[in-house]
C-alpha positions as CSV (number, residue, x, y, z in Angstrom):
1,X,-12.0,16.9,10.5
2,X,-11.7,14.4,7.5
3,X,-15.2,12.9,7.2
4,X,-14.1,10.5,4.6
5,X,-13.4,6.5,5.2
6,X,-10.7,5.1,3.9
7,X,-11.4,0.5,4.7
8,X,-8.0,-0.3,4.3
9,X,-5.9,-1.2,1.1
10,X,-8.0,-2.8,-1.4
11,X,-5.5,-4.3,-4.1
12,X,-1.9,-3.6,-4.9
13,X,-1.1,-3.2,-9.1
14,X,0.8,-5.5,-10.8
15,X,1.9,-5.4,-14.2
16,X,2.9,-8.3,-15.7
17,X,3.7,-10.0,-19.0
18,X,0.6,-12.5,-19.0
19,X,-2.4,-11.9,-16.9
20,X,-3.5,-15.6,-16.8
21,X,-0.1,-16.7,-16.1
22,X,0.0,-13.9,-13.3
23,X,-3.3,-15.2,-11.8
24,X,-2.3,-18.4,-12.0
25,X,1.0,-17.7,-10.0
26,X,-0.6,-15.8,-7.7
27,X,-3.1,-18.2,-7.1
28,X,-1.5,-21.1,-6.5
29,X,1.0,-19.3,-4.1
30,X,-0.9,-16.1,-2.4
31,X,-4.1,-18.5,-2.6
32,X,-5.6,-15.4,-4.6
33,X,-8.1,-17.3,-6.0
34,X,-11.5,-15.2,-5.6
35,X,-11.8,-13.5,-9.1
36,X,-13.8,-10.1,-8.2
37,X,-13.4,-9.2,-11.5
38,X,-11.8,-9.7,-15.1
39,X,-11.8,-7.7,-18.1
40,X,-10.1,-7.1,-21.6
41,X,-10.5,-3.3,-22.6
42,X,-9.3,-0.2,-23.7
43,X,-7.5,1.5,-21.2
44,X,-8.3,5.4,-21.7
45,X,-8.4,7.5,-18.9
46,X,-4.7,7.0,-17.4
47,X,-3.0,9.2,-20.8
48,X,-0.8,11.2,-18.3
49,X,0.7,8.1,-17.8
50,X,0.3,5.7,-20.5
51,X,2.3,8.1,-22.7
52,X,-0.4,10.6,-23.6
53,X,-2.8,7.5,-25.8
54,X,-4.8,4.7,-24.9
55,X,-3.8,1.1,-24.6
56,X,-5.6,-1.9,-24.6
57,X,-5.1,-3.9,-21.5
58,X,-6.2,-7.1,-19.9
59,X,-6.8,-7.3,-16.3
60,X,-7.9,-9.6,-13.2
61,X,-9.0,-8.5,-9.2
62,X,-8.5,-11.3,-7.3
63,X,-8.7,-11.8,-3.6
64,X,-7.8,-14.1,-1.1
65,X,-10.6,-14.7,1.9
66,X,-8.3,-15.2,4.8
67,X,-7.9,-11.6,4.7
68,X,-6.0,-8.4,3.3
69,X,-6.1,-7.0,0.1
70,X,-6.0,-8.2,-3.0
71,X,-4.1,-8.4,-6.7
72,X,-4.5,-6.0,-9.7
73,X,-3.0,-8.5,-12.5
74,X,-2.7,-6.1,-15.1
75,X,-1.1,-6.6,-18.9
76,X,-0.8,-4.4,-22.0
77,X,-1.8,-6.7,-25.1
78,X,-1.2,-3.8,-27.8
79,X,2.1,-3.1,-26.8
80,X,5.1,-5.0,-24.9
81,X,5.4,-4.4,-21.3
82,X,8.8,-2.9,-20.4
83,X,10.9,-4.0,-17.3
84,X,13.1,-1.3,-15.2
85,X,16.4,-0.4,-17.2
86,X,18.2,-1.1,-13.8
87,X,17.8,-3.8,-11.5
88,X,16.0,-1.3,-8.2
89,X,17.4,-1.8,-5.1
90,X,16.3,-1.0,-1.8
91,X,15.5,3.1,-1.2
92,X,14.8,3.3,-5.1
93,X,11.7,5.4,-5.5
94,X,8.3,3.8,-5.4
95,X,6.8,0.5,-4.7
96,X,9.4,-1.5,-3.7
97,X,8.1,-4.4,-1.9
98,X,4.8,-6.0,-1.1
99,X,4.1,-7.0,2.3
100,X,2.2,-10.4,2.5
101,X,0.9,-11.6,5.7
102,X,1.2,-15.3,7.3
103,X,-0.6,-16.7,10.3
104,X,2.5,-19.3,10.4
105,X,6.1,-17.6,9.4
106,X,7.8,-21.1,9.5
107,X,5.1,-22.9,7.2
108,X,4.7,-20.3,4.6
109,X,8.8,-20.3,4.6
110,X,8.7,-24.3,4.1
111,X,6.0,-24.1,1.7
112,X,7.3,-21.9,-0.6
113,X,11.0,-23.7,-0.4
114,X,8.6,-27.0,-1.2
115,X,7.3,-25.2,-4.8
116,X,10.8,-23.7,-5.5
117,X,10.1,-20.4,-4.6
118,X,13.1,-18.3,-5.0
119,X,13.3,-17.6,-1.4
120,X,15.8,-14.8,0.0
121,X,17.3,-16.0,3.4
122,X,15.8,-16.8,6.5
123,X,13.4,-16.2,9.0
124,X,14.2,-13.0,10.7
125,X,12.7,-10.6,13.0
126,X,12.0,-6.4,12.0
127,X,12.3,-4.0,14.6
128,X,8.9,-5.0,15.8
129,X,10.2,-8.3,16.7
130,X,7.8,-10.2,13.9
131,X,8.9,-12.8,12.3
132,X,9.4,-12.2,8.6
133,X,11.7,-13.0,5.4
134,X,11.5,-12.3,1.6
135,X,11.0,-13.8,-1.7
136,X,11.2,-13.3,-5.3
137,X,7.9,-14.5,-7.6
138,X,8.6,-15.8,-11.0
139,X,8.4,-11.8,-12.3
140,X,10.9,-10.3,-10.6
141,X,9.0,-9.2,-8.1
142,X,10.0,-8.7,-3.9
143,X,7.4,-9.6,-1.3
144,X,7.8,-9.9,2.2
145,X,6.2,-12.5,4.2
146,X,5.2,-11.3,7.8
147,X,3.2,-12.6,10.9
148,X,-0.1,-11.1,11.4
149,X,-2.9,-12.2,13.6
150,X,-5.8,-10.7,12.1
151,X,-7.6,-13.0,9.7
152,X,-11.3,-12.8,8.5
153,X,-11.9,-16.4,6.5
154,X,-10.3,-19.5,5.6
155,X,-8.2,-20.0,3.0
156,X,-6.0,-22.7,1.4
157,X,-2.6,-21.3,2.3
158,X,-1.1,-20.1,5.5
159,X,-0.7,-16.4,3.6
160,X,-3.5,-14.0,2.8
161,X,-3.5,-11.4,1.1
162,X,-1.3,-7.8,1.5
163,X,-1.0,-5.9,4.1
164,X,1.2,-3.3,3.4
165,X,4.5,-1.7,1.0
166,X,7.9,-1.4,1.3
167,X,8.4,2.3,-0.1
168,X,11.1,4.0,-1.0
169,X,11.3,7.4,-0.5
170,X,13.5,10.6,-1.0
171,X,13.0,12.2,2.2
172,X,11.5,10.5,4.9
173,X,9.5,12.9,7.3
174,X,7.9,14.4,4.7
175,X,6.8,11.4,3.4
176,X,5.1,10.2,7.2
177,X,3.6,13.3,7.2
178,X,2.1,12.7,3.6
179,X,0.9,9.0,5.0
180,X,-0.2,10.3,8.1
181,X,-2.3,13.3,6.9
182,X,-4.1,11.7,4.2
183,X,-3.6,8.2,4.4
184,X,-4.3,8.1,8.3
185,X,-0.8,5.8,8.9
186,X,-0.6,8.4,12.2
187,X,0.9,5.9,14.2
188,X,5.1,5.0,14.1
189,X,5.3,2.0,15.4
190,X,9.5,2.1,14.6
191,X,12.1,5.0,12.8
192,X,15.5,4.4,13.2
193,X,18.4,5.2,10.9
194,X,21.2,2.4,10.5
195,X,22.0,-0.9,7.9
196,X,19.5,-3.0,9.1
197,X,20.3,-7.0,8.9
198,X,16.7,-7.9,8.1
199,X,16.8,-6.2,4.9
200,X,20.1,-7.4,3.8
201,X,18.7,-10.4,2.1
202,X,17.4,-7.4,-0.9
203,X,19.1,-6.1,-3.3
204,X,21.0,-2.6,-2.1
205,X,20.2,-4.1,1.8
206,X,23.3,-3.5,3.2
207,X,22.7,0.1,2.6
208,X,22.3,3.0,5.7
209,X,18.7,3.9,5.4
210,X,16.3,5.9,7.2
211,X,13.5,3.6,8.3
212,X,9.6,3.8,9.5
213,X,7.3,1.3,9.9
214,X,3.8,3.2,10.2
215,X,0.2,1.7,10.6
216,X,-3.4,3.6,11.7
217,X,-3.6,4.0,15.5
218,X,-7.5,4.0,14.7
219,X,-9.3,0.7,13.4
220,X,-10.4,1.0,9.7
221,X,-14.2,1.0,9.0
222,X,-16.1,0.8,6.1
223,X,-18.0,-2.2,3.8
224,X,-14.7,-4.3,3.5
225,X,-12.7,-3.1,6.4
226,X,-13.1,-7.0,8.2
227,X,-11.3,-8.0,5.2
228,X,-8.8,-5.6,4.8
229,X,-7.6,-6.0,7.8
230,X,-4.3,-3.8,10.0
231,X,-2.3,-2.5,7.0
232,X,1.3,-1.3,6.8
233,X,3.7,1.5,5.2
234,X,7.0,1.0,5.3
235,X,9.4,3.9,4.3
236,X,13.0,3.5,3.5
237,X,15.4,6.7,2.2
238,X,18.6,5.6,1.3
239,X,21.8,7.1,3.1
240,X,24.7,7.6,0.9
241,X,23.6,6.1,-2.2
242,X,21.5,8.6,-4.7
243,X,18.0,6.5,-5.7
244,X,16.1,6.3,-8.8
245,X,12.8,6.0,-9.7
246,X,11.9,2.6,-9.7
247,X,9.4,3.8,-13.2
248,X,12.2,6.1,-14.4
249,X,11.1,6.4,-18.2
250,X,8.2,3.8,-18.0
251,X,4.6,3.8,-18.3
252,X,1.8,3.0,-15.6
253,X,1.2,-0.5,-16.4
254,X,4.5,-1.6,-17.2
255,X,6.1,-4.4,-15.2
256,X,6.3,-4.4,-11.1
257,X,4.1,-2.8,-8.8
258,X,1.9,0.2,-10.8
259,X,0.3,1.2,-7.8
260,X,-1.1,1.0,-4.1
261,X,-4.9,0.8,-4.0
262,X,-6.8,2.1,-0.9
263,X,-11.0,1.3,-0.7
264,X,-13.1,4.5,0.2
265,X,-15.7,6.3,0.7
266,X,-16.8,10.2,0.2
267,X,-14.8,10.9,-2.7
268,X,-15.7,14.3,-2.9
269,X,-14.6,15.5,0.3
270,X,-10.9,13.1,-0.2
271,X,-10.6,15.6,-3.0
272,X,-10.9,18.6,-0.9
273,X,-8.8,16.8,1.9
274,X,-5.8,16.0,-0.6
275,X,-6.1,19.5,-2.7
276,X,-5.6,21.2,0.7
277,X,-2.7,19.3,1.3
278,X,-1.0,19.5,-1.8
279,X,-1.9,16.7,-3.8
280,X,-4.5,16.9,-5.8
281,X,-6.0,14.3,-8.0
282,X,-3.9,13.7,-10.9
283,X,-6.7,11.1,-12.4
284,X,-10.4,11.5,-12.1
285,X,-12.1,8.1,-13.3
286,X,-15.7,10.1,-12.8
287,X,-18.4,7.8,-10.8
288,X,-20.1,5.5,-13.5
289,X,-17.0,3.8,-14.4
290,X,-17.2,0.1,-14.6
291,X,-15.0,-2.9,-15.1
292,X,-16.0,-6.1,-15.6
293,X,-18.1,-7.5,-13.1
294,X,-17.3,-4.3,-10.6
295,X,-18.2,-0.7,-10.6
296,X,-16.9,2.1,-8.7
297,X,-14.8,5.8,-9.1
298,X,-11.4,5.9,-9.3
299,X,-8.8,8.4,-8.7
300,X,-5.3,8.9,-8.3
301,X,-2.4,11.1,-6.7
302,X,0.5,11.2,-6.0
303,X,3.3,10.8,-3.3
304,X,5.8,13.3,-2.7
305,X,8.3,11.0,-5.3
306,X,5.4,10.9,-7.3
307,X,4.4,7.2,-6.2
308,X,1.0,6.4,-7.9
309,X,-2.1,6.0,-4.7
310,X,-5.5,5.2,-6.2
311,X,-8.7,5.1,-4.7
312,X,-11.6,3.8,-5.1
313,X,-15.4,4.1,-3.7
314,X,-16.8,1.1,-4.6
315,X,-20.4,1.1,-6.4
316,X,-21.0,-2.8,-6.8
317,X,-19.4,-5.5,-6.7
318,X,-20.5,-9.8,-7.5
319,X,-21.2,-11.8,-4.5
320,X,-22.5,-14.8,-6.5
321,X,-21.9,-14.7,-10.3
322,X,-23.7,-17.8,-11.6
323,X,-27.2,-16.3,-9.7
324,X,-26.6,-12.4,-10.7
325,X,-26.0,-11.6,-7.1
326,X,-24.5,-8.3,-7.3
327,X,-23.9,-5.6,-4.0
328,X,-25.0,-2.3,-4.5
329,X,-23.0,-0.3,-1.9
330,X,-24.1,2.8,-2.5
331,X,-27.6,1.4,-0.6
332,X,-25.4,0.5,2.9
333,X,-24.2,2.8,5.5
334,X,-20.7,3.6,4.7
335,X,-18.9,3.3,7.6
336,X,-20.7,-0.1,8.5
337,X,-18.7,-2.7,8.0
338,X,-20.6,-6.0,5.5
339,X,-21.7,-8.8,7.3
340,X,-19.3,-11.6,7.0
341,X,-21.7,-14.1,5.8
342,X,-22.2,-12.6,2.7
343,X,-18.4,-12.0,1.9
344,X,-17.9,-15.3,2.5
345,X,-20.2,-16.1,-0.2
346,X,-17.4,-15.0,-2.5
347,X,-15.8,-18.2,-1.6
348,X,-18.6,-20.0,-4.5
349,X,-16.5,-17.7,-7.3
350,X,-12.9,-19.4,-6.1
351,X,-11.2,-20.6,-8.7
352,X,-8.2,-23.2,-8.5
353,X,-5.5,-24.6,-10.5
């Protein structure tokens, strides 16, 4: 029995070619406006994928209180962040496509059409039957905007935060299996094989895939499991069309989505748990690391296309910054879940443009 606790996903990566601009987009758009953290440092303990050396880096946690996870804005400032060679398509391999979730499909949709978003087609439905449709951010970046009913707070948009990824994979059962096992996504909620008219809108839509739409049959606990919220993987493998890695001859950091972030706790026995089943941690942050504002351990592994998962047990986080209210975790029960009174005092760090 796993007697670790995996809250939900904390924060999806982004690497991007300015941070503030990437907050700033994000912001005003995602309403991720709750700055958890933000530092300028040397990045030093990701060398197997940074090219072998450390780089210095600029990054921002933000959040969004209605609910879900939140944004990694991350930037290389001593070198130039590289894009894909290729433009990926749907069923390349990695993180393909952020799911965002919306309490109203039809006002997010007429929102972003009001601020120019680039906005890929219409309102559809997936095979759940929820609304959903797609956009394009300013960096090239897909998201997928989807119903949810699940919210903890109030924000200032009609989106929170993610929910989920769009994955692409090279074979699909063993991928549910890895996303079951470890992950706890045990319960598939669709998998069908066809070219799917929702997805069509995307680049390489039209494509026959493999499709599964997973999600946790159990309810997530832990400190910031309210927040988190339901979360979603959704697996594609492409059907007559040979994928590539979305990274393909990049570095961790570089422009898109760097990774999928899950908040946890028990470290030690996820490390057995994922050694057992044949994915061991490729990164080991140790347990004092800090950044910013925030401290914690991180680690990473790997999917079976070598897709980047970190976690992270959470050590302390700022509740109120101008009063040097900080949270230490480490002092709370950790499957209890915070009270949501004092997340909600996070709302007195928002920052808006």
């Amino acid at each position: 029995m796993n007697n670790y606790i995996i809250s939900g996903i904390q924060q999806i990566g982004i690497g991007v070619s300015n941070v503030t601009e990437g907050f700033k987009w994000y912001n005003q758009n995602f309403g991720m406006d709750v700055p958890i953290f933000e530092e300028a440092a040397e990045a030093n303990l990701m060398l197997p994928y940074t090219g072998g050396k450390p780089h210095q880096r600029h990054a921002i946690l933000a959040i969004n209180l209605k609910g879900g996870g939140g944004f990694e804005i991350w930037q290389y400032t001593s070198r130039i962040p590289q894009a894909p060679a290729f433009m990926p398509q749907l069923g390349d391999l990695g993180l393909f496509c952020a799911k965002i979730k919306s309490e109203n499909v039809k006002d997010s949709f007429d929102f972003f059409n009001s601020k120019k978003v680039r906005v890929l087609g219409p309102i559809t439905k997936n095979p759940e039957g929820k609304d959903h449709f797609f956009i394009q951010d300013v960096f090239g970046n897909f998201f997928e905007i989807i119903e949810d009913t699940i919210w903890f707070g109030k924000g200032l948009k009609s989106t929170g935060g993610p929910i989920g990824m769009i994955i692409g994979v090279s074979n699909l059962e063993k991928s549910i299996q890895f996303y079951s096992e470890i992950l706890g996504y045990d319960s598939v909620l669709f998998k069908g094989e066809n070219s799917f008219e929702d997805l069509a809108v995307l680049p390489g839509g039209s494509v026959k895939t493999k499709r599964a739409i997973l999600t946790h049959s159990k309810s997530r606990v832990g400190p910031f499991s309210k927040l988190f919220g339901t979360s979603y993987i959704e697996l594609i493998e492409a059907q007559n069309y040979h994928p590539r890695a979305i990274f393909e001859n990049r570095l961790w950091g570089d422009l898109g989505f760097i990774h999928l972030c899950f908040d946890i706790k028990n470290m030690a026995a996820l490390k057995v748990k994922c050694e057992s089943a044949g994915h061991p941690f490729t990164i080991d942050g140790g347990s004092g690391f800090e950044m910013g504002e925030a401290a914690g351990h991180f680690t990473y592994i790997e999917d079976p296309d070598k897709t980047l998962i970190e976690f992270v047990e959470t050590k302390k986080i700022p509740i109120l910054k101008k009063f040097g209210w900080y949270l230490d975790l480490r002092k709370r029960a950790p499957e209890k879940a915070l009270p949501n009174w004092m997340l909600k005092f996070l709302s007195f760090n928002r920052k808006t443009f």
